[in-house]
C-alpha positions in Angstrom: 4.6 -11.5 21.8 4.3 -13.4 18.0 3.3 -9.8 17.0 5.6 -7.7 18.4 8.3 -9.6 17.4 8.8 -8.3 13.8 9.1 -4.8 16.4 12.1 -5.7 18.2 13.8 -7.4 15.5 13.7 -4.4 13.2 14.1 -2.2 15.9 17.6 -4.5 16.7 18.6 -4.0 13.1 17.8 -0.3 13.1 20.6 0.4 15.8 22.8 -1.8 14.1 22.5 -0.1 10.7 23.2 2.7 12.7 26.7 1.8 13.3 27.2 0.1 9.6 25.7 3.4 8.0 28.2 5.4 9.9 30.2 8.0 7.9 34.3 7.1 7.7 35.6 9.5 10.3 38.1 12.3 8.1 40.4 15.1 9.3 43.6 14.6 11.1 44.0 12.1 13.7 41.2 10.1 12.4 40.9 6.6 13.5 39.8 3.4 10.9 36.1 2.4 11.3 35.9 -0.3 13.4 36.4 -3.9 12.1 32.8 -4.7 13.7 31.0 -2.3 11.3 30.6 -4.6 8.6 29.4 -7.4 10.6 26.8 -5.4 12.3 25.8 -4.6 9.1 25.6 -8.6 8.0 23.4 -9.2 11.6 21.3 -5.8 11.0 20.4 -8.1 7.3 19.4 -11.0 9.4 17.0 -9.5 11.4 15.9 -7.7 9.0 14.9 -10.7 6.8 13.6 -12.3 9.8 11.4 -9.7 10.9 9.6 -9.5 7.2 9.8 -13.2 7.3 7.6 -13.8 10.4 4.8 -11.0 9.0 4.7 -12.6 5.8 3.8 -16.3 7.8 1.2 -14.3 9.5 -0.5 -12.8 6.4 -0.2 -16.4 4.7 -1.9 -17.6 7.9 -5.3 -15.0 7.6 -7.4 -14.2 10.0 -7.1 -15.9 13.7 -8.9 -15.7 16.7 -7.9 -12.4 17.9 -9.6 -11.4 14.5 -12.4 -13.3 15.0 -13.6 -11.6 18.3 -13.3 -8.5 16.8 -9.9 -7.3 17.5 -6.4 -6.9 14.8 -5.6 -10.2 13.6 -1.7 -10.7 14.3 -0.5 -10.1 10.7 -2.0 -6.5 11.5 -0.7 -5.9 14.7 2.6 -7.2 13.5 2.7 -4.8 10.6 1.6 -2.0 12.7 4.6 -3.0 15.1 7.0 -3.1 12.4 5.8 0.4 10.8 6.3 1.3 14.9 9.9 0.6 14.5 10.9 2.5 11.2 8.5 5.4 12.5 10.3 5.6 15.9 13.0 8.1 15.0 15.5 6.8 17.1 17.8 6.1 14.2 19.4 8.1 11.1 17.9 8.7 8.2 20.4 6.7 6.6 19.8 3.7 9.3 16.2 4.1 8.3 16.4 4.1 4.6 19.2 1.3 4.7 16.5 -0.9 6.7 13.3 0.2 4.9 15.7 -1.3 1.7 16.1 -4.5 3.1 12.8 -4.8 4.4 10.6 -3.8 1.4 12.9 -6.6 -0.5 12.4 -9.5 2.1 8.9 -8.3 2.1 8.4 -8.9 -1.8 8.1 -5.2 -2.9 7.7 -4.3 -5.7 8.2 -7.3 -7.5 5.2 -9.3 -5.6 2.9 -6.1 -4.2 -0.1 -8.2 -4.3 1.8 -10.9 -1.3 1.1 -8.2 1.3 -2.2 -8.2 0.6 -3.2 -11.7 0.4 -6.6 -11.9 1.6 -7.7 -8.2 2.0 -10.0 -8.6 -0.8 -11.7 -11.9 0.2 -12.4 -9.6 3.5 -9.1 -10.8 6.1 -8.5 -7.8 8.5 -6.1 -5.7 8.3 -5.8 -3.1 5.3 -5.4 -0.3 7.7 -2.3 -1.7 8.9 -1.3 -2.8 5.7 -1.5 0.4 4.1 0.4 2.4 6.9 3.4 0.0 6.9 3.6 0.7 3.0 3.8 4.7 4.0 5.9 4.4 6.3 8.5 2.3 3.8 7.8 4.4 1.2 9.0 7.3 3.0 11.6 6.1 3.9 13.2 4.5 0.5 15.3 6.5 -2.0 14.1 8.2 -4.6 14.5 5.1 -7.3 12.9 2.5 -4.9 10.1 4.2 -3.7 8.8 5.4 -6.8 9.4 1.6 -8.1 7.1 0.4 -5.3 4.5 3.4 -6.2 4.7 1.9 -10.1 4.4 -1.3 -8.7 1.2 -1.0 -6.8 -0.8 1.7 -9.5 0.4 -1.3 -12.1 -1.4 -3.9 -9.8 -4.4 -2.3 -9.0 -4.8 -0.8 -12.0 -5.1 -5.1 -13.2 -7.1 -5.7 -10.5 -10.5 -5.3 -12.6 -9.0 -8.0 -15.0 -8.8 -9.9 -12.4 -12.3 -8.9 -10.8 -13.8 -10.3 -14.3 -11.9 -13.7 -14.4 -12.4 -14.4 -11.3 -16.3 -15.3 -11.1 -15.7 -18.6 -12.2 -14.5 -19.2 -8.5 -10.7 -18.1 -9.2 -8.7 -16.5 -6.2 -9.3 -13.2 -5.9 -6.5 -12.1 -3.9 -5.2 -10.0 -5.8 -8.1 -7.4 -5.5 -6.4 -6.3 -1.8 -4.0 -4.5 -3.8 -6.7 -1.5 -4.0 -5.9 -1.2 -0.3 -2.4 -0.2 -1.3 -3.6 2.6 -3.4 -4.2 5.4 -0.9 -0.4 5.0 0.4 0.8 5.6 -2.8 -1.2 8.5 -3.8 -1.4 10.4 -0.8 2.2 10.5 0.5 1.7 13.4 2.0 -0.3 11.3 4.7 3.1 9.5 5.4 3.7 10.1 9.5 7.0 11.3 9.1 9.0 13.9 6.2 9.9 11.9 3.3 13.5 12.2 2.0 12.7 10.7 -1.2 11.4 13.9 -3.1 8.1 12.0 -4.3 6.0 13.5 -7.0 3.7 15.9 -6.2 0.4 16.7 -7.3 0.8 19.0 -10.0 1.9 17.4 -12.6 5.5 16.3 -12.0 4.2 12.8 -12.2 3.1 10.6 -15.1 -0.8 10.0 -14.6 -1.3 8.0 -17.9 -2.8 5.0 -15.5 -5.6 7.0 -13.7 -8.8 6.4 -16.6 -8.0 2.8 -16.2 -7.2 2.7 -12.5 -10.3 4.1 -12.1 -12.7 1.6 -14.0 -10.7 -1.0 -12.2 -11.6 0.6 -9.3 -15.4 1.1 -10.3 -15.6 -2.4 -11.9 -14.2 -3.9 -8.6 -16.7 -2.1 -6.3 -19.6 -3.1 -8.5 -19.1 -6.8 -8.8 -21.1 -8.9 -6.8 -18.8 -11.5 -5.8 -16.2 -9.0 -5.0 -18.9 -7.6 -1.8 -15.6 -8.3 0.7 -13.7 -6.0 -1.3 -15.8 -3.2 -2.3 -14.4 -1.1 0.4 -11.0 -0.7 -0.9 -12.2 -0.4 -4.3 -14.2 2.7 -2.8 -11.1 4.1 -0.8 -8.9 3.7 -3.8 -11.5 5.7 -6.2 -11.6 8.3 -3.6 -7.6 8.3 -3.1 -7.4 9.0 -7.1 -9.8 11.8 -7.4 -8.1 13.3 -4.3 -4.9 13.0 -5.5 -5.1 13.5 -9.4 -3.9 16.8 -10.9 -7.0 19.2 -11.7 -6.8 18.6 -15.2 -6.9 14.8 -15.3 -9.9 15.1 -12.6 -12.1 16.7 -15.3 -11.2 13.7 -17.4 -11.6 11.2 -14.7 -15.4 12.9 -14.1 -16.1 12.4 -17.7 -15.2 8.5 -17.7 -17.0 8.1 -14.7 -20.2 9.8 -15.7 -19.7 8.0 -19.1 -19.2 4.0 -17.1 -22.0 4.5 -14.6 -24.9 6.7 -16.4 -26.8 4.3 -18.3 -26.6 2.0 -15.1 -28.0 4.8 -12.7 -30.9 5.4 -15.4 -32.3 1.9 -15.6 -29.7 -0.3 -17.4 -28.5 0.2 -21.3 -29.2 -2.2 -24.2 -32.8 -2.7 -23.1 -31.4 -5.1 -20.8 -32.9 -5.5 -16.9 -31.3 -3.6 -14.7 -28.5 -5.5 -12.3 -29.4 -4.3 -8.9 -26.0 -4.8 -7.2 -24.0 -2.8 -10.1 -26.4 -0.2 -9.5 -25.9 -0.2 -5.8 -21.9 0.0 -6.5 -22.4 2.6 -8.4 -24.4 4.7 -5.9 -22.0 3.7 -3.5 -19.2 5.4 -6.6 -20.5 8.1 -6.8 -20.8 9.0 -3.4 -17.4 8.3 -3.0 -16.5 10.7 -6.1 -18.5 13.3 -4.1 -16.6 12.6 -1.0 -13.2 13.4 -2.9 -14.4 16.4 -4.7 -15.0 17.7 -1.1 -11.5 17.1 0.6 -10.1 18.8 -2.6 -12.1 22.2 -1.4 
């Protein structure tokens, strides 16, 4: 029930917003909207806040037994509920973009991306769900707010390898779940349902000054030894970048990559000995590279 909570509430608010969303009626014989569509609209806000509210407790909680034995924690399921709701089509697009508003801003985006993610990197469950509720939000916000969120999360990640090197003193490296974010951003084309936001697409409409560093945070993030937990974002957001990148910049990224992981692959640099996991991450790089080069044909 805790999980599907954040489900019925949103749902709730989306038939609301219906009514509060509703065009003023126009042509002779016209009656006023009612007096009840503004307060629908106030309870459709509640709910709304109340539904992001109660996933944000569960994420802050972590893990829990469901977890434990195996199964989606209930800050996953409750996400996946709540991308359930906006996904449901039931409601207008103008109900749906009016609550993917609300929610995205009770949820923290963009201003606090790496919130949602608390604990993916230290290895809580859950980045599947995580990912797909910021797709399904994404396609749903207007143009401005959506490609906010995008800035938001490329911005974040692209930090994360700052964050990967401060952190080995024992620092919180919670930020580093952010990389889970990156694939929704970049591959909106994955989104379950048509967008109405006119994203950018893929060849070159977009500004893709932050891919060489996104991708050594990326690299840097899956090679660092007390980042094991998150390696496997790190890995799905390098793929997500060479898969979505512009054919141009890939030849660039290719280079950078070639140019970060070479003298590791060939026995260290420097005469110094060789660290065996950084060579293992970047193995584990490159094979993701390879994978990505693939799925672009």
């Amino acid at each position: 029930l805790e999980a599907a909570l954040p489900k019925l509430l949103a749902s709730a608010a989306l038939s609301l917003a219906c009514r509060a969303t509703a065009a003023p009626p126009t042509g002779e014989g016209a009656k006023p909207l009612s007096p009840g569509q503004e307060e629908a609209g106030e309870t459709a806000g509640r709910l709304v806040e109340a539904a992001a509210r109660l996933v944000l407790e569960q994420v802050a909680r972590g893990d829990d037994a469901e977890a434990t034995a195996g199964g989606p924690s209930s800050a996953a399921a409750a996400q996946n509920t709540l991308a359930d709701a906006l996904e449901s089509g039931s409601s207008s697009l103008e109900a749906s973009s009016w609550v993917a508003t609300r929610l995205a801003a009770h949820l923290g985006l963009p201003a606090e991306t790496s919130r949602l993610c608390t604990g993916l990197g230290e290895g809580r469950r859950g980045a599947a769900e995580t990912r797909r509720l910021v797709t399904v939000l994404q396609a749903h916000l207007p143009v401005a707010e959506a490609s906010a969120l995008r800035r938001s999360v490329l911005a974040a990640a692209t930090a994360a390898a700052t964050t990967a090197s401060t952190a080995e003193g024992g620092a919180s490296v919670g930020d580093v779940g952010v990389l889970a974010l990156v694939p929704a951003v970049l591959l909106p084309s994955q989104a379950p349902l048509p967008r109405m936001n006119g994203a950018e697409s893929n060849d070159g409409g977009a500004d893709w000054s932050f891919a060489p560093k996104l991708l050594q945070s990326a690299c840097r993030c899956a090679s660092k030894e007390h980042l094991m937990a998150a390696e496997p974002l790190a890995l799905e957001a390098l793929e997500a970048l060479l898969v979505a990148s512009p054919q141009g910049e890939v030849e660039v990224l290719l280079r950078n990559f070639r140019d970060t992981f070479e003298p590791v692959l060939e026995g260290g640099s420097g005469g110094g000995a060789l660290d065996a996991h950084a060579a293992r991450g970047a193995a584990r790089c490159w094979a993701a590279a390879a994978g990505a080069l693939l799925r672009r044909g």
